[in-house]
N, C-alpha and C positions, 0 to 999 in steps of 0.2 A: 387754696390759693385762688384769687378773683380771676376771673377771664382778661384778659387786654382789653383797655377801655373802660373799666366798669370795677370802682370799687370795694369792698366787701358792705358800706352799709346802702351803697345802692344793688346790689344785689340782694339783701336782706330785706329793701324796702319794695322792689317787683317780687319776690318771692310773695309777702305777705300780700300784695296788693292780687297777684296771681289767684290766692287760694281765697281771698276773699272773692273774686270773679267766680272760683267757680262755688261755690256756696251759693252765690246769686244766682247761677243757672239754673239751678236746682229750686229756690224757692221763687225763681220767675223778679227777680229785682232787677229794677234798669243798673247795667255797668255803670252808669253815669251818675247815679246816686255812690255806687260804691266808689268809683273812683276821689270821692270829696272828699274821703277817707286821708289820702295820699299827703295835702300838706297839712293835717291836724297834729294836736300835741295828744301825747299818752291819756288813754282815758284815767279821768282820777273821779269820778263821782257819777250816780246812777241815781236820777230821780223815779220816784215808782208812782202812780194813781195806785188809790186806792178801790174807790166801790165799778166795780166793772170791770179791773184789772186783777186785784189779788180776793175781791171775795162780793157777793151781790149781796144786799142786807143781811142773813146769820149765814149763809151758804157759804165756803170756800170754796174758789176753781182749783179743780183737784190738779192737786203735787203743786199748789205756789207757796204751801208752806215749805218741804225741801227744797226748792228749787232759791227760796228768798235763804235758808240759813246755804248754802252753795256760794251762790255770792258773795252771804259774808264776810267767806273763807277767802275772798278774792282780794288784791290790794288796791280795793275802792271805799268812797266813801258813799253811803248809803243813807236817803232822805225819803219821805214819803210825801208827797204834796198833794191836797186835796180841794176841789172846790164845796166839799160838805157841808152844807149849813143848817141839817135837821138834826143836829145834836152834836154836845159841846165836844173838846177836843178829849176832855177825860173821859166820857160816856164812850167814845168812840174808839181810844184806848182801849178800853174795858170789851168792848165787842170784840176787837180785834184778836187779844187776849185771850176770849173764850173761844177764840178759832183756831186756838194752839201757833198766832202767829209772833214771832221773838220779836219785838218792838220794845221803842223805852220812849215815853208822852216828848220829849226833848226833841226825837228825833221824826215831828210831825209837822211841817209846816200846811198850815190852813185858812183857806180864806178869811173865814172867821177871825182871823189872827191880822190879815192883813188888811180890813176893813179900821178892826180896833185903832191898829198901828194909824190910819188916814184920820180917824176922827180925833186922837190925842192930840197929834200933829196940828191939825187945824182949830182945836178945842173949839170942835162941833158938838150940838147935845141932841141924840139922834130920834128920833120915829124909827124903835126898832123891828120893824115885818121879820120876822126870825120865829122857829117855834121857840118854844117855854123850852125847851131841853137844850137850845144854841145860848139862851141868855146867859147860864153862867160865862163864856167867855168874852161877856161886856159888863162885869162885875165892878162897880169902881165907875162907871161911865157917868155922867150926869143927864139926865134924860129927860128932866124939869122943862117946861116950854124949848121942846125942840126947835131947833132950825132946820135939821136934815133929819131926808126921808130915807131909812137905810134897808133894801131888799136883798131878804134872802128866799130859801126852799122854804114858804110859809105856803100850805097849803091852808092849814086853819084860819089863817090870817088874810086870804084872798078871798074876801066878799067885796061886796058894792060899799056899805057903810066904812068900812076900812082904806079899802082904797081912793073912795073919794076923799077920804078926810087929806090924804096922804099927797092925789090931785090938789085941791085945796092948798094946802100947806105949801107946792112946788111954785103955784103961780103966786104966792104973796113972797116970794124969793128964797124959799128953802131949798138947801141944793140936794139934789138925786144921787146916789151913792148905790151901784148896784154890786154886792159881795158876789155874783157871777151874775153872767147874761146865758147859760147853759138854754138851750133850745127842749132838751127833754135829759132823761133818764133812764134807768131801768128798775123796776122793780120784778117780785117773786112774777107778778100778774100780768107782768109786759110794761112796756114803756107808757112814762108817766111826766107829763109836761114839767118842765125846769121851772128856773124864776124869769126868764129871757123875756118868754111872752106877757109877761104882766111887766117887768120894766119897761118894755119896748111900748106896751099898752099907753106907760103912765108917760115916755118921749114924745108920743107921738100928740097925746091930747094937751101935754102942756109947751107944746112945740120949744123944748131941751131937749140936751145929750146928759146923759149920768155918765157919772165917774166911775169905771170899773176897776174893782181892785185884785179878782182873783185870775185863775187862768180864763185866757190867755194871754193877758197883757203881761207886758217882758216885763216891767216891776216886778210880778210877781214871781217869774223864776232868779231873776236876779238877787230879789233877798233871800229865794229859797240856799241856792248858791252862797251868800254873804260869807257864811260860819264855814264854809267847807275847805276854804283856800284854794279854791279853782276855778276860772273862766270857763264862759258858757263852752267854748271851745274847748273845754275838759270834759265833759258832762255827754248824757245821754239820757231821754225823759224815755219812758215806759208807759203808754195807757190807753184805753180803749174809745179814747173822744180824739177822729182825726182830726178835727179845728181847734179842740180847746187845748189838750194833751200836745199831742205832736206839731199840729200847724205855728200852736203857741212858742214849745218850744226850738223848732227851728227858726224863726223870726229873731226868734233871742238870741241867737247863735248856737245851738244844741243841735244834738241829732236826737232826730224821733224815732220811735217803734210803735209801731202801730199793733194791737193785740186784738183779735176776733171774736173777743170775750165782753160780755155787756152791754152798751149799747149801740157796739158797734153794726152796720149792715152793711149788707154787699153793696163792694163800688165804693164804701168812703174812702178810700185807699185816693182813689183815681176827682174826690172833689176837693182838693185841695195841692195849691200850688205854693214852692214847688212839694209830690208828691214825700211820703214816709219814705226815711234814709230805706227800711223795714217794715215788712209788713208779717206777721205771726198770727199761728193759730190763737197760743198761748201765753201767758206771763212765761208759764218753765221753758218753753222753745225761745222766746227772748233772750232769758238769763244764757241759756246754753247759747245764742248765738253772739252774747258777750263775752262767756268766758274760750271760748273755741277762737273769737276772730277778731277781737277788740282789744284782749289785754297783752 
């Protein structure tokens, strides 16, 4: 029976707020990120990153293959959103796959995908900077005397002859379309420049802004979201880029988790405002502090 004053589902709701404070004690979270907790609706969906959160080129981070079938078992719905553009969403399938991780191609949304979606839309015919392994998912595109220049993770593709044509092409009025603005990455060998600084390269000389289509612009978690049947205010993104991942999706109305895995470095926690709802070693210490204090 409730105390006087106070009735059973607000007791139910400082309890829960209670034991999330102290979780937060323990992993050093401001009470003040947990408290935001207080008037959200029930979590119904867990966006995850891919390369830096559940696995770095063939490498798994060990146990985010059980820790992702865990989840499953949980009553969310589960998406994987990616700003990958050196290889297509099926090849990238196929890796995942060989990592023993349970996935179905459906349930992958990727920039790739969401650059496509902007050039149908506008039946633009692109200059695609993308390796030869992202082209299959511009299959069908018309690419005949482009008007737009479209950048991705094209390391092959980043000479001088290339991108001048591509300068060239901006200032006779072809629009800039960058499939992310990522600052770097990680590989086996250590981090490894993004497509950022070559867009940024080609704003600055042809004095334009490009059109961004993947993380972190809210477009892009908002159609991740579309097929899910739930507001960003249901959600929760998972991944180791605290501006593109987390900062992205808390703008969008999401709560972030920030994971210590990838390309993350000490202190990104602390360059972005406002800071991760979460911050974790791991993809599995994530999951666990969703299924412990979320659901």
């Amino acid at each position: 029976m409730p105390a006087a004053g106070g009735s059973s589902e607000q007791l139910n709701n400082e309890f829960a707020l209670s034991r999330q404070r102290r979780y937060v004690n323990r992993k050093g979270k401001s009470a003040a990120a947990t408290s935001s907790m207080a008037g959200r609706r029930a979590l119904k969906a867990v966006l995850i990153d891919l390369s830096g959160t559940l696995h770095i080129e063939d490498t798994a981070v060990p146990g985010a293959q059980d820790a992702l079938n865990r989840l499953r078992q949980a009553s969310v719905a589960v998406k994987f959103v990616t700003n990958t553009t050196k290889e297509s969403k099926r090849n990238l399938l196929e890796r995942l796959q060989r990592l023993n991780f349970d996935l179905q191609e459906k349930e992958i949304f990727t920039s790739l995908s969401a650059a496509r979606c902007l050039l149908e839309q506008k039946q633009l015919r692109p200059l695609l900077l993308v390796e030869d392994n992202a082209l299959e998912d511009f299959t069908g595109i018309d690419t005949s005397e482009p008007n737009a220049v479209v950048v991705g993770l094209a390391p092959d593709q980043f000479n001088y002859q290339t991108l001048n044509r591509a300068f060239r092409m901006i200032l006779d009025g072809a629009s800039l379309i960058a499939i992310h603005k990522a600052r770097y990455y990680k590989r086996k060998d250590g981090l490894a420049l993004g497509p950022g600084p070559f867009v940024t390269g080609l704003e600055y000389a042809t004095d334009c802004k490009a059109t961004v289509v993947g993380k972190p612009e809210k477009t892009f978690f908002t159609q991740a979201l579309s097929d899910l049947g739930c507001s960003p205010s249901e959600a929760v993104m998972i991944g180791d880029d605290a501006r593109d991942d987390v900062g992205g999706a808390q703008n969008a109305g999401m709560l972030g988790i920030l994971v210590r895995t990838g390309k993350y470095r000490d202190g990104d926690e602390k360059r972005i405002d406002p800071p991760p709802f979460l911050t974790c070693d791991t993809f599995p210490d994530a999951v666990e502090h969703i299924l412990q204090n979320l659901l």
